[in-house]
VMD Tcl script that draws the C-alpha trace (Angstrom):
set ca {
  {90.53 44.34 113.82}
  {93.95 43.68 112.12}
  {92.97 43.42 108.67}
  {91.03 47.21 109.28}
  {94.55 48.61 110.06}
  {96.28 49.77 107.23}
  {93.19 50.97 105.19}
  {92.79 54.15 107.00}
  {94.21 57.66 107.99}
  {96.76 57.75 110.99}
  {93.59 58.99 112.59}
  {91.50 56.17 112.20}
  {94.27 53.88 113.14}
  {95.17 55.54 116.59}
  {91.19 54.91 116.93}
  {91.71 51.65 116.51}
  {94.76 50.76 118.67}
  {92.76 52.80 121.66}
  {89.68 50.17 121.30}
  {92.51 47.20 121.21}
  {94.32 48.49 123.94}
  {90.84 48.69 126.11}
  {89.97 45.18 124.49}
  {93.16 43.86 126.10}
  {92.69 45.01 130.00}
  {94.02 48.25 129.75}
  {92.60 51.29 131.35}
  {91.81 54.62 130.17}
  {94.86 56.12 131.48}
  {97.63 53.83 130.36}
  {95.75 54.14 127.04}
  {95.83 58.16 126.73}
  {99.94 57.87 128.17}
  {100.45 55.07 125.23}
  {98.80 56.99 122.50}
  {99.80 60.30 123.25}
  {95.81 61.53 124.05}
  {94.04 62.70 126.39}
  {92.03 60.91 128.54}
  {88.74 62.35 127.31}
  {89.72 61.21 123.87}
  {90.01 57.87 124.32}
  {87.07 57.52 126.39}
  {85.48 59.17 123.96}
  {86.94 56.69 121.23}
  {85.80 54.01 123.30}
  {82.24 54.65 123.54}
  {81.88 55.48 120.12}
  {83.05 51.49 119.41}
  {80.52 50.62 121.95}
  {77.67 52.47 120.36}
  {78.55 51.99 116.39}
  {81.48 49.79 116.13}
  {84.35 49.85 113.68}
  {81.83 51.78 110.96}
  {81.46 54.99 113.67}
  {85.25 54.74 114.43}
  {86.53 54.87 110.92}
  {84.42 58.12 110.37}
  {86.14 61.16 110.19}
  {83.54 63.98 110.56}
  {84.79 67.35 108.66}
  {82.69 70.53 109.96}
  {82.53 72.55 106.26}
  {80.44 76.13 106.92}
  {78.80 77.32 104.11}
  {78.81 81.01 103.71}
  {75.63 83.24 104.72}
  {75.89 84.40 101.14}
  {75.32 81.29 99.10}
  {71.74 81.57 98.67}
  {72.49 84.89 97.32}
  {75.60 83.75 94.94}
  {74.00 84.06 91.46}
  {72.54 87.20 92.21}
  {75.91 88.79 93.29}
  {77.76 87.32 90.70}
  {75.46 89.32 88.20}
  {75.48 92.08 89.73}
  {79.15 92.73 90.11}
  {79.73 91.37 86.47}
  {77.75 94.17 85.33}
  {79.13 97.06 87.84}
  {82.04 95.30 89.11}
  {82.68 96.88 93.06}
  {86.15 99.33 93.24}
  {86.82 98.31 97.02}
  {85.87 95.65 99.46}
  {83.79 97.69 101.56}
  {81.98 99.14 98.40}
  {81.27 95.35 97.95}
  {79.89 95.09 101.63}
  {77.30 97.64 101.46}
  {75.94 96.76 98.37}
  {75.69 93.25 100.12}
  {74.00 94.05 102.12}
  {71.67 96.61 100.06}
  {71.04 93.68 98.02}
  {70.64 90.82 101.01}
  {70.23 92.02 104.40}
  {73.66 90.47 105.05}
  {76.38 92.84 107.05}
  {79.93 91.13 107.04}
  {83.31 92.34 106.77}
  {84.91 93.42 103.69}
  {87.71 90.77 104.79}
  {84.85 88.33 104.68}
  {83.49 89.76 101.36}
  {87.16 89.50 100.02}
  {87.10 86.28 100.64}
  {83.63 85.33 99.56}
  {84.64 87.08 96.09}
  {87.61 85.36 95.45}
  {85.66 82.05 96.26}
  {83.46 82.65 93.33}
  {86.18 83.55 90.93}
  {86.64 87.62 91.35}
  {89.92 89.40 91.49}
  {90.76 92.25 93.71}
  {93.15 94.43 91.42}
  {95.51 97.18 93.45}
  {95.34 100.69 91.89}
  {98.88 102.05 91.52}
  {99.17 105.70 91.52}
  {100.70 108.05 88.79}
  {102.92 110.94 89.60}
  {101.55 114.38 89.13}
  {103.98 115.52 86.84}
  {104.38 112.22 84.74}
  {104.43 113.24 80.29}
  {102.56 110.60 78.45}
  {103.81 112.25 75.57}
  {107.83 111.18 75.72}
}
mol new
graphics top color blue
foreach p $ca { graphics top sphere $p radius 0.5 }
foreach p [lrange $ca 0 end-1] q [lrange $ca 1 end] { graphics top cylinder $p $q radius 0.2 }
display resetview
C-alpha cells in the first residue's frame, strides 16, 4: 500500500489512507472525523477496495456529457459557414428546423463557440454621424 502513495492525485491518496485506516481496526466513524469525510464516503471507499482492490480505488471516474447536437455538428457547421446566424436565438430555431433539437440560445452560444464560432456585438451608429469629414 505504501509504495501506491505518492503516485496519485490527493484524491486517490485520501482513498487510500481510508482503506489503511479500516485495515488497522478503525471504524467508519473515526475514519470520516480523521479524513475530513463523510461517513458515506468512506464506506463507500471501503467497499469499493473490497470489490476491486487498489485498481477500482485509484480510478477517478469524470462524468463528460456530450452535447445533443454532436451528431448534427458537421451539418451545422456548414450551414452557418454559408449563412452565418445574426443572433443566438436565430441560431436556435434554425436548430432546430434543421434537427428537431429545441435548446436555449445560451446553450446554442455555447455549443457555437465549442466548435470554433464567434458571437460579434453590433455597435450602433448615431443618426446624424458624416462619413464624409
Amino acid at each position: 500500500m505504501r509504495r501506491h502513495r505518492f503516485q496519485y492525485s490527493r484524491r486517490v491518496n485520501v482513498r487510500f489512507e481510508v482503506v489503511l485506516l479500516h485495515s488497522c481496526g478503525s471504524t467508519p466513524y473515526e475514519i470520516a472525523r480523521v479524513v475530513d469525510l463523510d461517513v458515506r464516503t468512506v464506506r463507500q471507499y471501503i467497499n469499493w477496495y473490497a470489490s476491486g482492490g487498489i485498481e477500482k480505488l485509484s480510478t477517478i471516474g469524470q462524468h463528460r456529457p456530450q452535447s445533443q447536437l454532436e451528431p448534427y455538428r458537421k451539418k451545422i457547421i456548414a450551414e452557418f459557414k454559408e449563412h452565418p446566424p445574426t443572433t443566438s436565438t436565430e441560431a436556435a430555431n434554425r436548430i432546430k428546423k434543421m434537427t428537431g433539437i429545441q435548446l436555449s440560445p445560451r446553450a446554442v452560444r455555447d455549443f457555437l463557440k465549442r466548435i470554433g464560432m464567434v458571437f460579434c456585438k453590433v455597435g450602433t451608429l448615431p443618426a446624424k454621424a458624416d462619413f464624409n469629414e
